[in-house]
matplotlib code that plots the C-alpha trace (Angstrom):
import matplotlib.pyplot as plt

x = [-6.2, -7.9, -5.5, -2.1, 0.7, 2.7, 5.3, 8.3, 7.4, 7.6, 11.0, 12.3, 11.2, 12.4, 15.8, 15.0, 16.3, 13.4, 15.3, 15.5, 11.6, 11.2, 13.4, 11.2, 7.9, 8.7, 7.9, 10.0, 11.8, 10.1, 6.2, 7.1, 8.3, 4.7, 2.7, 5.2, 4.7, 0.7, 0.8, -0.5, -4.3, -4.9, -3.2, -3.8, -4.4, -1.5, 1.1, -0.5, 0.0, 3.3, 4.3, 2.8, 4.3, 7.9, 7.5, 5.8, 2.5, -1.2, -2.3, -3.8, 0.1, 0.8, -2.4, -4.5, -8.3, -6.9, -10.3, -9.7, -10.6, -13.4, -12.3, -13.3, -13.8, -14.4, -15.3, -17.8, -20.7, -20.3, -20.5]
y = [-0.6, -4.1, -5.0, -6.3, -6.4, -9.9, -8.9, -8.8, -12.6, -13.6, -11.2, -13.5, -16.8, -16.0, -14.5, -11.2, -7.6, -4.8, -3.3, -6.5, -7.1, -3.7, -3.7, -7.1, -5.8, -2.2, 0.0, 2.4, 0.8, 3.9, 2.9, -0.5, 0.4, 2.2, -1.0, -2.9, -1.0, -1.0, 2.9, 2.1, 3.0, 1.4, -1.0, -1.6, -5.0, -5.1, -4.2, -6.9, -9.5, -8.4, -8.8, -12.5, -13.2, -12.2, -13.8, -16.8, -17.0, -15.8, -12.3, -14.1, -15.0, -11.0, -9.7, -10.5, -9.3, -8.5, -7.2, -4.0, -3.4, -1.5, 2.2, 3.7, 0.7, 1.1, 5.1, 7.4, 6.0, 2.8, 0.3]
z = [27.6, 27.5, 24.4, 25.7, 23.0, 22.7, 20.3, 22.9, 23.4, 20.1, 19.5, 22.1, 20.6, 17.4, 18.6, 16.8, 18.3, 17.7, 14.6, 12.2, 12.9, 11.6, 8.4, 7.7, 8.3, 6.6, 9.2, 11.6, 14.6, 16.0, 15.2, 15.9, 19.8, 19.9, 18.9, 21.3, 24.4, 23.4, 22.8, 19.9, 19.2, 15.7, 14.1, 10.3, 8.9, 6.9, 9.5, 11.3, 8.9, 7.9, 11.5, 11.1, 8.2, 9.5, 13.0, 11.5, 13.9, 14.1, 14.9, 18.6, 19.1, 18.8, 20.4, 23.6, 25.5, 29.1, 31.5, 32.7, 36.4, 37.2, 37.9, 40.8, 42.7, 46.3, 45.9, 47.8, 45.6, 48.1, 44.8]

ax = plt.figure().add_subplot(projection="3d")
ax.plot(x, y, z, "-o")
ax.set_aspect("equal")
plt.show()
């Protein structure tokens, strides 16, 4: 997926563990290890700023474009 997931960064910065960020922001240490490990296919606005508000930084801090490689590179098409 072209959206990489920062969160582990900022846990670290902040000296948080996974289950205090998640009693803060009011969601599930479960969901939260989904959006983490960029599982996650959505993520709704409010989680988003939640996690903001608690880890004091912008949403860019916690989320990043990455370009995906072109798949199938190099196959029998000969492109």
């Amino acid at each position: 997926m072209p959206i990489a997931v920062d969160i582990d960064v900022m846990l670290a910065r902040r000296k948080m563990s996974v289950g205090e960020l998640a009693d803060r922001v009011g969601i599930t240490p479960a969901n939260l290890a989904v959006l983490k490990n960029g599982r996650a296919k959505a993520v709704r606005f409010a989680t988003l700023a939640a996690l903001c508000e608690v880890l004091d930084c912008q949403p860019g801090d916690l989320l990043r474009w990455e370009a995906e490689e072109a798949e199938g590179a190099g196959d029998a098409t000969g492109e």
